[in-house]
N, C-alpha and C positions, 0 to 999 in steps of 0.2 A: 432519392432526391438529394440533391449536394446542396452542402451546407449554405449559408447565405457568402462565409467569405469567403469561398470557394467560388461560387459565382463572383464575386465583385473581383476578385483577381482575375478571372477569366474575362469578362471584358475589359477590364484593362488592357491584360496582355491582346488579346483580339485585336481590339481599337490600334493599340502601339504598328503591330505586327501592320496592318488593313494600310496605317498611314506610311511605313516603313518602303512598303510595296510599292504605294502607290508615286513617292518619291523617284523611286527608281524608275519607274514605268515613266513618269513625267522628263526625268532628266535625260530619259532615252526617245521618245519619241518627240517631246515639244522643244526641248532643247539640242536635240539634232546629234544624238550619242551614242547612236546605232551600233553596234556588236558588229565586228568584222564577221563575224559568224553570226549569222542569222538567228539560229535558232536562240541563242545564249540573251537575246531579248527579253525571252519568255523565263529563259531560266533564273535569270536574278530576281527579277518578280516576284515569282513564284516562291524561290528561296526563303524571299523575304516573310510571307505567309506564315511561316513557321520558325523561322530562326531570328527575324524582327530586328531589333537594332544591332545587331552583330551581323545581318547582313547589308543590311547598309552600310554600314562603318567599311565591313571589306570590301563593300561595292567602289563606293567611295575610293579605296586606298589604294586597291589594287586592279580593278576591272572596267573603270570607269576611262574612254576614250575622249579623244580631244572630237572636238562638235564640227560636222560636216558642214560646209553650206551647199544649200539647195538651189537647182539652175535660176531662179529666179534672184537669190543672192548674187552667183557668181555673173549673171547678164548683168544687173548692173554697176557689177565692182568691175566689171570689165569695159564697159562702158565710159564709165568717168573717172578710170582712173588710169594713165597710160605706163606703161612698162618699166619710164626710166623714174618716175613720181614712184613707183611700186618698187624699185631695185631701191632707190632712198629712203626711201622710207622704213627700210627693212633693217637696216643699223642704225642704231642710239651712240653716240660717241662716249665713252668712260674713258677719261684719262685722256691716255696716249694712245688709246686701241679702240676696237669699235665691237659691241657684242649683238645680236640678233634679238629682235622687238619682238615682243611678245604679251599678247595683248586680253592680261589677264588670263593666262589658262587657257581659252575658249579657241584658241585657234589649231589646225589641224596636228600638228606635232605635239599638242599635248596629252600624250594617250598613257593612263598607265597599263591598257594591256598590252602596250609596245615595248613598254623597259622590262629587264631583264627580271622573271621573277622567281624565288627562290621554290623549291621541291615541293613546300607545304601548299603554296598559294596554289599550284597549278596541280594538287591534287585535291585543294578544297573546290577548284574550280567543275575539277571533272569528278567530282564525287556528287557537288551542287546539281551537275547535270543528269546526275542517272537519279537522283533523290528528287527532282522537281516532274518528273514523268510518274513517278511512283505516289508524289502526294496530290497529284489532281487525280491518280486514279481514285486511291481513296475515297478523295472528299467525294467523287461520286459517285461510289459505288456503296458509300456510307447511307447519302440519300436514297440512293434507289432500293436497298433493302430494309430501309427504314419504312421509305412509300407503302412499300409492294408489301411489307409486314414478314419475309421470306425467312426462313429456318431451313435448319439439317438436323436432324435428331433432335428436334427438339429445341435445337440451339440457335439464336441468332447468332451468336458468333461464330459458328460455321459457314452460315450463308456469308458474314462476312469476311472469314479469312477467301474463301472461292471467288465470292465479285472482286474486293480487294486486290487477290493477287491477278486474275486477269485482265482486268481494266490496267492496272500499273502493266504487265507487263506489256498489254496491246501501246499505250501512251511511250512509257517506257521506248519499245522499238522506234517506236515513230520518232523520237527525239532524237535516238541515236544513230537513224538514219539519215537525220539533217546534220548530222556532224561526220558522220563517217565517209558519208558517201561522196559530199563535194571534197573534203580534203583527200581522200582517194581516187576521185573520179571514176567512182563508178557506175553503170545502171543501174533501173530498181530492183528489176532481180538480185544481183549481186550486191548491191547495198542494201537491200533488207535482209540477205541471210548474214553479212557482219554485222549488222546493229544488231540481231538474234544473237550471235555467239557471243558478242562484245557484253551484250545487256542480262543475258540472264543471270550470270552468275553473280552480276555485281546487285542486282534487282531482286534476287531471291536472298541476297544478304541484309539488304535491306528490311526487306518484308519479315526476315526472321526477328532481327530486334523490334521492329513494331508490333508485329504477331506476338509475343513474347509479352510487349507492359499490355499489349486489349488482352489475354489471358487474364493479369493482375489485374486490372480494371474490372472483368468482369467478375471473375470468381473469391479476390481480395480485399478488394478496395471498396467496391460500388455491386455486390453480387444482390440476389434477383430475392425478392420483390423492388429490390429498389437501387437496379440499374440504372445508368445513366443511357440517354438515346442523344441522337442527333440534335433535337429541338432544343440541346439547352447549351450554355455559351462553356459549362463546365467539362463536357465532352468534349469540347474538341479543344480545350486547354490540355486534357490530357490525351489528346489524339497530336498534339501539335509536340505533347512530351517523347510522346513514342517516335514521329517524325526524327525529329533530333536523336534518341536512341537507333534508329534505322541508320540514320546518316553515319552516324560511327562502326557500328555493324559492318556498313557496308566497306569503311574507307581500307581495310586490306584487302578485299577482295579487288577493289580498284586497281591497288598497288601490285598485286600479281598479274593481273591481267592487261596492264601496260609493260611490264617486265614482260612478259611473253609473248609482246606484240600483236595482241589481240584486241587493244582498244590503243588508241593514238592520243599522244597527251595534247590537251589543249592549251 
C-alpha cells in the first residue's frame, strides 16, 4: 500500500494532468483548432495525460493552430459582409503605412504549427506521437489484466509486459497509419506495413524505458505482498513516471528512423 503522501501527490498530479488534457481537447474541438493532421487531435491529449502542464505550455507555444470557421460561420460572414467592406476592413492604418488586422489571434493565419519550428519541437512532436499510442495501450491493458486477475509464472508483471506491449503496438500502428499514409498517399495495405516499420522500433524503445521503472516498481519500490495495482491513484503516478521515461527512451530511436527515411517528420 503507498504511503498516504504518496497518494496525495498522485491525485494532485492526475487531477493537474485530467484538467491539462482536457484544455487542450476544448481548445481543439470547441474553439475550432483542429490539427491539420487529423490524427494529432488525439495526440496532444493524450500527451497531456501524462506529461500535464509541460504539455500544455508546448501545446500552447508551438502546436496550437489559428481557429477555423465553420460553414455556418462563413454563410453568414458572407452574407453581410460584401468584398470591398471585407478588403477594408483588413488594414489598420499606422503611421504612413497600413499593416494587416488581426483579430486577437483567433483568426486563420494565426497557426503556430505553420511557422517555422526549430529540430527539438518537431521531434517532441513526433516522439508525442508514437508515445500517445503506447500510453492508451497501457492504460488498457493495465485494467484488463488487472480485471481478468492474469499472470505468466507467477508474475503479474508478465502478463503485463505481453498485454502492454501488444495493445501499444496494435494502437501504436493505428496512429502511425493516420500519419503516414495520407501524407504519402498510400492504401491500407501499403500504409499499414510503413506505420509497422515506421513504429516498431521507435514503440519498442519506448516500452523498454517503461518496462524498465514497472521492473522497479515491482521488485524495488512497491514489491509483493504490497504491490501497488491499478485501483489506486499512486500507480499510475508512477505508470505516468515511466511514460515520461519511455518518451525519452524512445526520442533517438525517433531520430534514426527519420534520418533514414523511415518515418516522415511532422
Amino acid at each position: 500500500m503507498a504511503p498516504s503522501w504518496l497518494t496525495a501527490i498522485a491525485w494532485l498530479y492526475l487531477s493537474v494532468c485530467f484538467c491539462c488534457a482536457g484544455i487542450i481537447a476544448y481548445d481543439i474541438l470547441v474553439n475550432h483548432r483542429r490539427q491539420p493532421m487529423g490524427v494529432m487531435n488525439f495526440v496532444f491529449p493524450v500527451t497531456a495525460l501524462y506529461f500535464g502542464p509541460f504539455a500544455l505550455a508546448f501545446y500552447w507555444r508551438w502546436a496550437r493552430v489559428g481557429r477555423r470557421m465553420t460553414m455556418p460561420q462563413m454563410s453568414m460572414t458572407g452574407a453581410a459582409v460584401s468584398q470591398t467592406a471585407m478588403s477594408q476592413a483588413a488594414t489598420v492604418s499606422v503611421g504612413d503605412g497600413e499593416r494587416p488586422a488581426v483579430a486577437d489571434g483567433d483568426d486563420e493565419t494565426d497557426s503556430r504549427a505553420g511557422r517555422s519550428r526549430p529540430w527539438w519541437v518537431m521531434m517532441a512532436i513526433e516522439v508525442s506521437h508514437c508515445g500517445s499510442g503506447c500510453a492508451l495501450g497501457d492504460v488498457i491493458s493495465e485494467f484488463v489484466v488487472f480485471a481478468a486477475a492474469l499472470s505468466i509464472a507467477g508474475l503479474t508483471l508478465g502478463a503485463e509486459y505481453v498485454g502492454d506491449y501488444v495493445l501499444a503496438l496494435i494502437l501504436g500502428i493505428i496512429f502511425q497509419y493516420f500519419a503516414i499514409a495520407p501524407m504519402r498517399g498510400l492504401g491500407v495495405k501499403d500504409g499499414l506495413t510503413a506505420a509497422a516499420k515506421a513504429d516498431f522500433i521507435s514503440l519498442t524503445a519506448f516500452e523498454i524505458g517503461l518496462f524498465g521503472w514497472m521492473a522497479i516498481m515491482t521488485f524495488v519500490l512497491f514489491p509483493a505482498p504490497h504491490e501497488l495495482m491499478p485501483n489506486s491513484a499512486a500507480f499510475w503516478l508512477l505508470m505516468q513516471i515511466g511514460m515520461i521515461i519511455g518518451y525519452f527512451t524512445s526520442w533517438p530511436a525517433n531520430v534514426w528512423l527519420i534520418k533514414r527515411g523511415i518515418k516522415v517528420p511532422m
